[in-house]
Structures are given as C-alpha cells and as structure tokens.
Backbone as JSON Lines, residues from 0, in Angstrom:
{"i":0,"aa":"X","n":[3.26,15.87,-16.51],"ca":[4.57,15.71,-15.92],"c":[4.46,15.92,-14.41]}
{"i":1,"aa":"X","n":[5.13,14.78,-13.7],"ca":[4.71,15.29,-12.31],"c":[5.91,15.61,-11.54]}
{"i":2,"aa":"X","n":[6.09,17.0,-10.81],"ca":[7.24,16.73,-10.22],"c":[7.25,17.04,-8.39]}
{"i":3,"aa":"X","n":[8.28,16.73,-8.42],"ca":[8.64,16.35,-6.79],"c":[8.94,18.02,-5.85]}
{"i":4,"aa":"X","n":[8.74,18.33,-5.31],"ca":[8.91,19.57,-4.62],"c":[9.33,18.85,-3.03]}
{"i":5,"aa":"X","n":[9.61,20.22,-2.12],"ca":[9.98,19.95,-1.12],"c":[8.91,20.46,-0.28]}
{"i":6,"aa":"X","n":[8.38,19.61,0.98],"ca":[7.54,19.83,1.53],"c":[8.0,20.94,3.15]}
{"i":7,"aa":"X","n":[6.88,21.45,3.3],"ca":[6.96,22.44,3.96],"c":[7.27,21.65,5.36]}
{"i":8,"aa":"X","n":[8.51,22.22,6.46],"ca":[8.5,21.03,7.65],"c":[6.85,20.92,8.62]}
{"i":9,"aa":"X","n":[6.61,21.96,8.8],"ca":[5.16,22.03,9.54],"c":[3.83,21.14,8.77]}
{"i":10,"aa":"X","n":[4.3,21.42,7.49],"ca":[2.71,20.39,6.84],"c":[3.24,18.51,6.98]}
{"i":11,"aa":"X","n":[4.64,18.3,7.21],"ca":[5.32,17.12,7.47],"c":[5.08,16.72,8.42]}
{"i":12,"aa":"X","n":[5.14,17.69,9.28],"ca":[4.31,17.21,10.93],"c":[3.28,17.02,11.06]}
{"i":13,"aa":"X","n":[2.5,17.71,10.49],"ca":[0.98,17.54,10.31],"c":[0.83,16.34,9.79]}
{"i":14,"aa":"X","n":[1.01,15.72,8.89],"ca":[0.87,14.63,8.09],"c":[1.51,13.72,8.59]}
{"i":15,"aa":"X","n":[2.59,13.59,9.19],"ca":[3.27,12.44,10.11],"c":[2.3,12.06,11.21]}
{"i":16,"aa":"X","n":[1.8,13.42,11.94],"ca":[0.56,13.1,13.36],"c":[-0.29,12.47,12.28]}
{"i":17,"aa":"X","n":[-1.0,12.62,11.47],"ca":[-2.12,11.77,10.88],"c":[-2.46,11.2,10.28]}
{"i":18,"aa":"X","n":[-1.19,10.38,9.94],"ca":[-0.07,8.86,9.69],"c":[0.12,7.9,10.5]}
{"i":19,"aa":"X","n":[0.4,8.49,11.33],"ca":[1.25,7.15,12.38],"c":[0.22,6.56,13.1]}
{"i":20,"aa":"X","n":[-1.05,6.83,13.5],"ca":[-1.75,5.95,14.19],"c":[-2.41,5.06,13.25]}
{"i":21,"aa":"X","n":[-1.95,4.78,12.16],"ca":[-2.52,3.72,11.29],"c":[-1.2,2.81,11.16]}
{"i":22,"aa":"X","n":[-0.26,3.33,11.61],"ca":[1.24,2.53,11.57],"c":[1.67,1.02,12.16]}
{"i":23,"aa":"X","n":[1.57,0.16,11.31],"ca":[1.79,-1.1,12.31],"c":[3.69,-1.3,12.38]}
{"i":24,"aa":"X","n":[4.3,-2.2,13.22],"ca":[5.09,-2.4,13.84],"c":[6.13,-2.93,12.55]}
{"i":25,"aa":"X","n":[7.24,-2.84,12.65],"ca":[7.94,-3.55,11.18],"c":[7.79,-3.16,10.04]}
{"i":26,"aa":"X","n":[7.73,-1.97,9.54],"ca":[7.31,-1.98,8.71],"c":[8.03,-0.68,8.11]}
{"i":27,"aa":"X","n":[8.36,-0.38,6.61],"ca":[8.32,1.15,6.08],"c":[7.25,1.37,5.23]}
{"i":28,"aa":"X","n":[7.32,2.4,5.34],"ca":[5.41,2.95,4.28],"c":[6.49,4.3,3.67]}
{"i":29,"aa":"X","n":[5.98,4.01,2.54],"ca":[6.2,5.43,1.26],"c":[4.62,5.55,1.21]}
{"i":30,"aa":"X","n":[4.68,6.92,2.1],"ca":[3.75,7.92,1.21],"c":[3.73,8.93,-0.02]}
{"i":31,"aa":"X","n":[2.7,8.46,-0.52],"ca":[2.35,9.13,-1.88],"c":[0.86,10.11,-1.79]}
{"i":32,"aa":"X","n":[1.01,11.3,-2.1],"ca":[0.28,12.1,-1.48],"c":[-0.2,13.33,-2.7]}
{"i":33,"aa":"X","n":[-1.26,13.23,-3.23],"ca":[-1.75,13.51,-4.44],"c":[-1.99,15.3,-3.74]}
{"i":34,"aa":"X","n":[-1.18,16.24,-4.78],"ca":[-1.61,17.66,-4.43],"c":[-2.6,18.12,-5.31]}
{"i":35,"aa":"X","n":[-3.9,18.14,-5.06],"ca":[-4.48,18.23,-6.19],"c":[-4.89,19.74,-6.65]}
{"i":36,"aa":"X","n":[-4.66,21.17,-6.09],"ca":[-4.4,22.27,-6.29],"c":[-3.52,22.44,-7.23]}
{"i":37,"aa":"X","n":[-2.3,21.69,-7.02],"ca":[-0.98,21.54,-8.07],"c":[-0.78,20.65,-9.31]}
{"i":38,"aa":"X","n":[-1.59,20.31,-9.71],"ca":[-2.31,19.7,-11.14],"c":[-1.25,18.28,-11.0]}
{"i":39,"aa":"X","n":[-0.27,17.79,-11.28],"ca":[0.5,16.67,-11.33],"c":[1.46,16.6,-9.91]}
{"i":40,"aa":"X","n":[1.58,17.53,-9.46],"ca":[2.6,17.49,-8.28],"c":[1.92,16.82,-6.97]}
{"i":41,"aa":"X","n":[3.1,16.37,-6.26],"ca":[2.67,15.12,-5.15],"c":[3.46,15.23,-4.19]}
{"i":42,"aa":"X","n":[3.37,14.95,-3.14],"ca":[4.14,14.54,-1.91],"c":[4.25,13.63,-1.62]}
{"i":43,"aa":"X","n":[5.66,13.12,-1.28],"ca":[6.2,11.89,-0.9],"c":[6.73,11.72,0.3]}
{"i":44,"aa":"X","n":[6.75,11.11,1.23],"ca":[7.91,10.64,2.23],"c":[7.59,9.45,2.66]}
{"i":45,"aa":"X","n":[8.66,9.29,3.53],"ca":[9.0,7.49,4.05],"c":[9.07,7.2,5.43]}
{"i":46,"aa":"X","n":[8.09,6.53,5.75],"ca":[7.9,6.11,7.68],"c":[8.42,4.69,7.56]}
{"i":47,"aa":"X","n":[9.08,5.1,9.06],"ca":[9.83,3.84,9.24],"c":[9.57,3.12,10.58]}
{"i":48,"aa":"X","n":[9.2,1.74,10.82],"ca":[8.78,1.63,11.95],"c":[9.96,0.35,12.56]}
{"i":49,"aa":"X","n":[10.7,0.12,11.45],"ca":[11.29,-0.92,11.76],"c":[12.72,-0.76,12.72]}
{"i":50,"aa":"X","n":[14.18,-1.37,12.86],"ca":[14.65,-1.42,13.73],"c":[16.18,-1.88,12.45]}
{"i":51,"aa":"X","n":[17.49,-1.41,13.17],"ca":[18.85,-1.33,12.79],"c":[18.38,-3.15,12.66]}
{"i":52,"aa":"X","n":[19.42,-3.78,12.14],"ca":[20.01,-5.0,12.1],"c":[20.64,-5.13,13.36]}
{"i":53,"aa":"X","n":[21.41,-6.08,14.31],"ca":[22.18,-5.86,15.39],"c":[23.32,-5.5,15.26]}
{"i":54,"aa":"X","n":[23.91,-5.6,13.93],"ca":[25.23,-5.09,13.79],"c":[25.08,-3.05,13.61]}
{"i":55,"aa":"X","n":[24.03,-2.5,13.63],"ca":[24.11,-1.0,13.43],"c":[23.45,-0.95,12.17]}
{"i":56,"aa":"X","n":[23.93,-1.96,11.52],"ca":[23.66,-1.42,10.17],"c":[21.83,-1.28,9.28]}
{"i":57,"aa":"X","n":[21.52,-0.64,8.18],"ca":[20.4,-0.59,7.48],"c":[19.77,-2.2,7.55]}
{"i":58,"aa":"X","n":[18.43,-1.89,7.71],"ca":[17.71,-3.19,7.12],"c":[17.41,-3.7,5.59]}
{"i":59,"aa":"X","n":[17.24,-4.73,5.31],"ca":[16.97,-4.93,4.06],"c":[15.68,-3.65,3.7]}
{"i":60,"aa":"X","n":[14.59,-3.58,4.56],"ca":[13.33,-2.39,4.39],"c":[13.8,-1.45,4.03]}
{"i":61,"aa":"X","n":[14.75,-1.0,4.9],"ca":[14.88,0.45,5.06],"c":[15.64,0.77,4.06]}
{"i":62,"aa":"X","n":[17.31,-0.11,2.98],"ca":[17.83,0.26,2.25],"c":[16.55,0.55,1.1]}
{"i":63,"aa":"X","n":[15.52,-0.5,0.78],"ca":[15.29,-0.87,-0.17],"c":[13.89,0.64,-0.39]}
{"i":64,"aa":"X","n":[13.7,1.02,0.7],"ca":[12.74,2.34,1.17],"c":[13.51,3.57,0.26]}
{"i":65,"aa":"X","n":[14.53,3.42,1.02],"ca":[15.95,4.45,0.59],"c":[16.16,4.65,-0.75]}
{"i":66,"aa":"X","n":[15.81,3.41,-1.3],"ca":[16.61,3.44,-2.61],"c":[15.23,3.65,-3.27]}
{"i":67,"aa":"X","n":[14.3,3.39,-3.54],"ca":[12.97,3.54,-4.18],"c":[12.53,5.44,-3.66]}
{"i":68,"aa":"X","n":[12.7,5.9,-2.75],"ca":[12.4,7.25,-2.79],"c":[13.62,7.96,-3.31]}
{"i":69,"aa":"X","n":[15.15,7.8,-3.23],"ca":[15.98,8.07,-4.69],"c":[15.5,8.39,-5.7]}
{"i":70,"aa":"X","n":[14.92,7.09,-5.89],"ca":[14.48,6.63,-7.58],"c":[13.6,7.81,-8.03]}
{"i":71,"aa":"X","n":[12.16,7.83,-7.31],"ca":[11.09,8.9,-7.48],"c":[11.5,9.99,-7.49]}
{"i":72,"aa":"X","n":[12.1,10.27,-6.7],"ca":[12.69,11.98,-6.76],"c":[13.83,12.26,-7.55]}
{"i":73,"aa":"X","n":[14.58,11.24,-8.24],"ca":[15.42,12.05,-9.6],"c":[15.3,11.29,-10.81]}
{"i":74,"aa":"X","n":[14.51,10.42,-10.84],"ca":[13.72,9.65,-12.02],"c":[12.48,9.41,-12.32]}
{"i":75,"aa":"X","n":[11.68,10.68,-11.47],"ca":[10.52,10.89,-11.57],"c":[9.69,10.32,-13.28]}
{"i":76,"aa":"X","n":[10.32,11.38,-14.5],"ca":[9.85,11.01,-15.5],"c":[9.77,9.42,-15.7]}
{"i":77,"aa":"X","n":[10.81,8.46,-15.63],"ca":[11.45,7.32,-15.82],"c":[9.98,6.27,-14.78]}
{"i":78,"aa":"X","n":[9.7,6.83,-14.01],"ca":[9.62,6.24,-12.83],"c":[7.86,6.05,-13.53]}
{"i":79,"aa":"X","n":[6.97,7.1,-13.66],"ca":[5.97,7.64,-14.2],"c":[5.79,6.71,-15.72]}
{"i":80,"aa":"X","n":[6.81,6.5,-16.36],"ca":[6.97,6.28,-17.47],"c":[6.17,4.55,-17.52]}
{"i":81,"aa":"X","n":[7.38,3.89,-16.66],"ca":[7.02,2.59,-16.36],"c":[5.68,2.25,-15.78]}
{"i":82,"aa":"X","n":[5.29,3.29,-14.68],"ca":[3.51,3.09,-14.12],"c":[2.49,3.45,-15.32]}
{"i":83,"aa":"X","n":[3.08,4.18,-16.28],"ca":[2.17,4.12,-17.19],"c":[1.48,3.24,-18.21]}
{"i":84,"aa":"X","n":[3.09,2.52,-18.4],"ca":[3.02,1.03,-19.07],"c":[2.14,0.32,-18.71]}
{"i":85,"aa":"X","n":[2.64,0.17,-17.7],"ca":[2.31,-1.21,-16.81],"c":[0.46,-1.02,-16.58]}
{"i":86,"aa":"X","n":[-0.04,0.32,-16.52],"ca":[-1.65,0.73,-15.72],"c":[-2.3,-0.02,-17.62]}
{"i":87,"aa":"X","n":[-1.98,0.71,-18.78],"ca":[-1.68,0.44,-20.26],"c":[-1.71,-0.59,-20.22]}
{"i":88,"aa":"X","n":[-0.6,-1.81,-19.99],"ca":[-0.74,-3.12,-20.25],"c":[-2.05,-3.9,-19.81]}
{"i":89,"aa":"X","n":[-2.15,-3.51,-18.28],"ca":[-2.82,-4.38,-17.58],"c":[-4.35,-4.13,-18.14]}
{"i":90,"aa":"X","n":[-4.63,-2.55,-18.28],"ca":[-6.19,-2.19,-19.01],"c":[-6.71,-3.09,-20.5]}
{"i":91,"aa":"X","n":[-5.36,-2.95,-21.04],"ca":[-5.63,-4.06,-22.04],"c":[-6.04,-5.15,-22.04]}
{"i":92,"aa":"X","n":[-4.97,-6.05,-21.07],"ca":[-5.95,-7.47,-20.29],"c":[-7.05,-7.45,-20.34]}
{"i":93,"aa":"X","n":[-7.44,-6.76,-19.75],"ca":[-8.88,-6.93,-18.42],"c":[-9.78,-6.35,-20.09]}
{"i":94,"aa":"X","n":[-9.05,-5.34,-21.33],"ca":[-9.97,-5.19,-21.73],"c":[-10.49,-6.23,-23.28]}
{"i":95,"aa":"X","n":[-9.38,-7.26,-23.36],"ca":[-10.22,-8.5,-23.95],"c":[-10.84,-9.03,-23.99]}
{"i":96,"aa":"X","n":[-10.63,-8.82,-21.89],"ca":[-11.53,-10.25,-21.82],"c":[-12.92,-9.74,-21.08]}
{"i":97,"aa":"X","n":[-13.26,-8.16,-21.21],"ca":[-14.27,-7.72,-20.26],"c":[-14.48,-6.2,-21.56]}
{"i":98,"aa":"X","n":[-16.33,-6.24,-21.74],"ca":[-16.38,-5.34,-22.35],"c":[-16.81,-3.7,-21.54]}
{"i":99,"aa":"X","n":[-16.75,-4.08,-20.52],"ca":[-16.52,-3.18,-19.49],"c":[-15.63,-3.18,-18.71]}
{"i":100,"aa":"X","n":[-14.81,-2.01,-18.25],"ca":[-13.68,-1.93,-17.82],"c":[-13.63,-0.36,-16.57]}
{"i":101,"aa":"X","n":[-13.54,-0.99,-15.48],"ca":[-13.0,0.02,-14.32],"c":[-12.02,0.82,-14.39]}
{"i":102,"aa":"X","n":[-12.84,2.35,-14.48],"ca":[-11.22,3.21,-13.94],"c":[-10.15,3.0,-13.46]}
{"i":103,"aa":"X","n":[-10.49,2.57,-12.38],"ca":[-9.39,1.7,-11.26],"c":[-9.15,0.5,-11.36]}
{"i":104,"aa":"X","n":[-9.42,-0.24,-12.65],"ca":[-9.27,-1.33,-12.69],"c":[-7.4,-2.16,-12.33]}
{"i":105,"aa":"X","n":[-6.54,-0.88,-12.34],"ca":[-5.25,-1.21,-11.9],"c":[-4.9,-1.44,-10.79]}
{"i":106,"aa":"X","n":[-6.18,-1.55,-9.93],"ca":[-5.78,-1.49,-8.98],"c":[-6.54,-3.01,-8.65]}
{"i":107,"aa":"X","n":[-5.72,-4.01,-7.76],"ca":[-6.31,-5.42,-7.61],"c":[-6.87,-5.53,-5.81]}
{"i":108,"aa":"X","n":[-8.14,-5.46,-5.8],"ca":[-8.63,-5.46,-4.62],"c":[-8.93,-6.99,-4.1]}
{"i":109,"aa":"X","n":[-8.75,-8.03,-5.44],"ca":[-9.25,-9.56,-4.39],"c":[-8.88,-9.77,-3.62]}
{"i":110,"aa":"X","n":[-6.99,-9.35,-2.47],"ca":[-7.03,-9.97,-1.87],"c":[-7.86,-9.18,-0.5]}
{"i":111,"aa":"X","n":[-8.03,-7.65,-0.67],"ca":[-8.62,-7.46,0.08],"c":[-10.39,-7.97,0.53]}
{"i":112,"aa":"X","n":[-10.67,-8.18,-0.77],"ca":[-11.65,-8.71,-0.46],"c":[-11.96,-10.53,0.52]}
{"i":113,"aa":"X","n":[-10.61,-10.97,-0.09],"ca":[-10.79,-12.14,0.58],"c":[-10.29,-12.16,1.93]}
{"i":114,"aa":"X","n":[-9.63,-10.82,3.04],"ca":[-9.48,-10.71,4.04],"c":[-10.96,-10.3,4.91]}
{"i":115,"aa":"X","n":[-11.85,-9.95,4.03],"ca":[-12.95,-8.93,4.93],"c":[-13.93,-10.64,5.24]}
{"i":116,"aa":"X","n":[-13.73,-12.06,4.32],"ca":[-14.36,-12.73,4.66],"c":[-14.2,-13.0,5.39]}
{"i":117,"aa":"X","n":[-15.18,-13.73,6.92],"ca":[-14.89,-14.46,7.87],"c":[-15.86,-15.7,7.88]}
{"i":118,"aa":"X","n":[-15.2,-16.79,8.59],"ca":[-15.48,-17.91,8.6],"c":[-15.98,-18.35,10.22]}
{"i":119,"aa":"X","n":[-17.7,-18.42,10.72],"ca":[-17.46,-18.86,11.94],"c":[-17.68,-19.93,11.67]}
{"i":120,"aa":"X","n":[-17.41,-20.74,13.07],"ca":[-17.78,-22.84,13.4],"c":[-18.01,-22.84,14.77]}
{"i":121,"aa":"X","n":[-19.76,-23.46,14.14],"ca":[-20.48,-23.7,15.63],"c":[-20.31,-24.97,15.87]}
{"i":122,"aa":"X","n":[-19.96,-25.49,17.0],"ca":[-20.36,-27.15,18.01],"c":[-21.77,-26.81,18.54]}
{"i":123,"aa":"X","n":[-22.14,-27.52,18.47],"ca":[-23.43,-27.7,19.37],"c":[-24.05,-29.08,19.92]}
{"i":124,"aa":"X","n":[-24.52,-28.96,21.08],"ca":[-24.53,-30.2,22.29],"c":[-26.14,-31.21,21.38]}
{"i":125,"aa":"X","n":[-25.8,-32.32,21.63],"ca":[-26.9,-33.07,21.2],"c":[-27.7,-33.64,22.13]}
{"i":126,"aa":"X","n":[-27.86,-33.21,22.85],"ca":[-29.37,-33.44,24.08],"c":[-30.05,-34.52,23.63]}
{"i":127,"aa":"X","n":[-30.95,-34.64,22.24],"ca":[-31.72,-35.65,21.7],"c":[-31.78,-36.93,21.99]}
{"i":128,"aa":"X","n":[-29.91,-37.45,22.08],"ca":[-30.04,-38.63,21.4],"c":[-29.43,-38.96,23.08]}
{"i":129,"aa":"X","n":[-29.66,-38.11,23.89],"ca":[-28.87,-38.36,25.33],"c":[-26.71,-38.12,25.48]}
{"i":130,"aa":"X","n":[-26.93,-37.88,23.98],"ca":[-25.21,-38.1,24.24],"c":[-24.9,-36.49,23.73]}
{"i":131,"aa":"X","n":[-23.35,-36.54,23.62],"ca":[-22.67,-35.03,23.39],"c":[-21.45,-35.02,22.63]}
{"i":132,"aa":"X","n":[-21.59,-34.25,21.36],"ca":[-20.73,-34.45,20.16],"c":[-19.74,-33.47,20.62]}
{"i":133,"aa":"X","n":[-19.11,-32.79,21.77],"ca":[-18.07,-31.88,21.96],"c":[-16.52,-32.64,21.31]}
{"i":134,"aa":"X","n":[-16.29,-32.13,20.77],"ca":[-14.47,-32.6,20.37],"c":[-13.64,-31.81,20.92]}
C-alpha cells in the first residue's frame, strides 16, 4: 500500500534546486519520487514551467497537472490499482510472444531509442571527372 505523506518544506527545496536545471520551457512535470527507507511511500510534486492563458486563467497543462496530483493523493489505492493492471496486462503481452521477459519490460524505451539515432549526409566534390556534384 503506498501512501502519500507531506514533504518536509526544506527537502522541497532541495529537490526543486536539483530539478529545475533539467527543466525545459512549456512544460509541467509530476514528480514521482521513490522513498525507499519508507518501504511503499513516495514523494510527489508538480513543476510548472508554463504560462496563464491571456485571459488569467489555468492552462489546459496546468488544470490537467492539478487534477492528476488530486487524483494520486486521495485515490492513491484506486490510482495504484489501475498501474497495476495495466504493468499485469502489458507483461502478459510481451509474455506470449517472448519467452523471456524484462523486469522493466513496462516500461517502452523505442522511442527513446530511436531519438539517440543520428543520421549524417556527406556531399563531396568530384575532382575526377573535372566537374562538381554540389546541389
């Protein structure tokens, strides 16, 4: 059972300084923050980098930030319940069709993997034939 506690303001600061320089622009991040002294218990909070609407009001991010750290902190069980399913369902998949199966297999790294590829393209001058293939 995992539950939600309130974090100390000084360890919030601490953890906000060594947060935010990984912070890109636009954006909210829910942190999830594994206490592992405290057997199931975790720390949560929500960085926000984004900006009001022009009328004052919430962004679509920020309600939708708002409303998902709600959720965790008074439907914790509920909340837990469904990630359990879902880690359950997906192990099953992977374990039809694979007689080996990753711990972490819930977790889907292709697209990171297909960001780390890079693609260079060389031109190069053709001297040989007297002429020059530049486009």
């Amino acid at each position: 059972m995992a539950k939600v506690t309130d974090m100390d303001e000084d360890k919030f600061h601490e953890m906000l300084e060594a947060e935010k320089d990984l912070l890109k622009p636009n954006r909210v991040y829910m942190v999830l923050e594994l206490n592992e002294d405290m057997g199931d218990n975790f720390s949560m909070f929500c960085l926000d980098t984004t900006t009001n609407r022009e009328d004052g009001e919430a962004n679509v991010c920020q309600i939708l930030g708002k409303g998902l750290t709600e959720l965790i902190s008074k439907e914790t069980e509920h909340v837990m319940d469904i990630g359990i399913a879902s880690i359950r369902d997906e192990n099953e998949e992977i374990e039809k069709s694979q007689k080996v199966v990753s711990l972490d297999s819930y977790r889907n790294n292709s697209e990171e993997e297909e960001k780390d590829n890079v693609t260079l393209t060389f031109s190069f001058e053709d001297k040989d034939d007297g002429g020059s293939n530049k486009d």
